[in-house]
C-alpha positions as CSV (number, residue, x, y, z in Angstrom):
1,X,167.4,36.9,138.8
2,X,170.7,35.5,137.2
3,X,172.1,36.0,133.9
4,X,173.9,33.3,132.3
5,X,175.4,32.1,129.0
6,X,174.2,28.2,128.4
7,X,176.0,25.5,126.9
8,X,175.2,23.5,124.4
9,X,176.3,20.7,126.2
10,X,174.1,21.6,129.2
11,X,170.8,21.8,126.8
12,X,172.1,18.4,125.0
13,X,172.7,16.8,128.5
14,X,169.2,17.8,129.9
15,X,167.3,16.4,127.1
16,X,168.7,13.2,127.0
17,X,168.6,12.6,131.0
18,X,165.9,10.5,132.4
19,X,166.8,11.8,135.7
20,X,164.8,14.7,136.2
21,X,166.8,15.5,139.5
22,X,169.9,15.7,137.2
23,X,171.9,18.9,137.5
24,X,170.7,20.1,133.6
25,X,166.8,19.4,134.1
26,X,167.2,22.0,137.1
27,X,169.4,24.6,134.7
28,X,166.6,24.2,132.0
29,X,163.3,24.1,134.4
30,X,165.0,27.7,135.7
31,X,164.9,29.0,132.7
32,X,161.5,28.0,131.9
33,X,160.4,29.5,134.8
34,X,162.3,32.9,134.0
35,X,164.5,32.4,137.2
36,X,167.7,32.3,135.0
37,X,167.6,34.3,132.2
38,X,169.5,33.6,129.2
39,X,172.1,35.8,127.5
40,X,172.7,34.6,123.7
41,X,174.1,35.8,120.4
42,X,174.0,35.0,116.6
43,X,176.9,33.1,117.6
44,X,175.4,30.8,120.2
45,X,172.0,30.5,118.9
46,X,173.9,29.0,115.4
47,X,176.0,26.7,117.6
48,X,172.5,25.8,119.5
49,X,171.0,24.9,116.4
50,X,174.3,22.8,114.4
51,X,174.7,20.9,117.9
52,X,170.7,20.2,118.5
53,X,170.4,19.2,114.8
54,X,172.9,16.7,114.6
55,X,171.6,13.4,113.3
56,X,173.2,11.7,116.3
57,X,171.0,13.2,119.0
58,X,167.9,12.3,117.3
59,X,166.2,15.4,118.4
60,X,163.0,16.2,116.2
61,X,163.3,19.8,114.8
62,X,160.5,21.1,116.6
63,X,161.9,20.4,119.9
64,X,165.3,22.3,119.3
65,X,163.7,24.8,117.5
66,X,161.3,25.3,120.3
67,X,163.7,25.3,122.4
68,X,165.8,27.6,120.8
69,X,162.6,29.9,120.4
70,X,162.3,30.0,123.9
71,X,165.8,31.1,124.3
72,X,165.5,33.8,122.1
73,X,161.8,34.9,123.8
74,X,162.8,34.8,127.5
75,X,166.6,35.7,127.1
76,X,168.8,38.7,126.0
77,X,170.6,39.6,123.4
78,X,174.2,40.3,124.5
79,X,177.6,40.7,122.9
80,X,180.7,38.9,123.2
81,X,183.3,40.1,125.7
82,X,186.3,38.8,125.5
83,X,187.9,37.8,128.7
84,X,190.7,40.4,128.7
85,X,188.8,43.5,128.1
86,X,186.9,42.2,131.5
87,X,190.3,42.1,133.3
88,X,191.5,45.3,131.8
89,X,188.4,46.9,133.1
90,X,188.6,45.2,136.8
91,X,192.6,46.1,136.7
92,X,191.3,49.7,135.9
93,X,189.0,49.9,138.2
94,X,191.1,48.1,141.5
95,X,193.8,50.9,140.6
């Protein structure tokens, strides 16, 4: 199983693709078959939903928000780390 933080740009990339062999339809179609599971916050579910909803994309609110809902259901909550308290803890660990 893999764990993985998604970007926005990934999910906005792999619903406008009509290339279902493109690189983002394969991230997403893991997902929804629980083969990558999603880490997510309050953070990146509100960046998720300002991104999705932007009149721009054209995306009708029940597809992000079913999206989003999926996220949520199949993924886990997790907090932010910031990257130096992983180094810290590697430098820690190495010494």
């Amino acid at each position: 199983m893999i764990y993985a933080v998604i970007d926005t740009n990934v999910i906005v990339s792999a619903l406008f693709t009509k290339n279902i062999e493109a690189a983002t339809i394969k991230v997403l179609n893991a997902l929804l078959e629980g083969k990558i599971v999603p880490l997510y916050n309050d953070e990146i579910v509100s960046e998720y939903k300002d991104v999705l909803h932007r009149p721009k994309f054209s995306f009708t609110s029940s597809l992000v928000d079913t999206y989003i809902e999926k996220f949520c259901k199949m993924g886990i909550p997790s907090e932010r780390v910031h990257s130096e308290d992983i180094l810290a803890l590697m430098n820690r660990r190495d010494n």
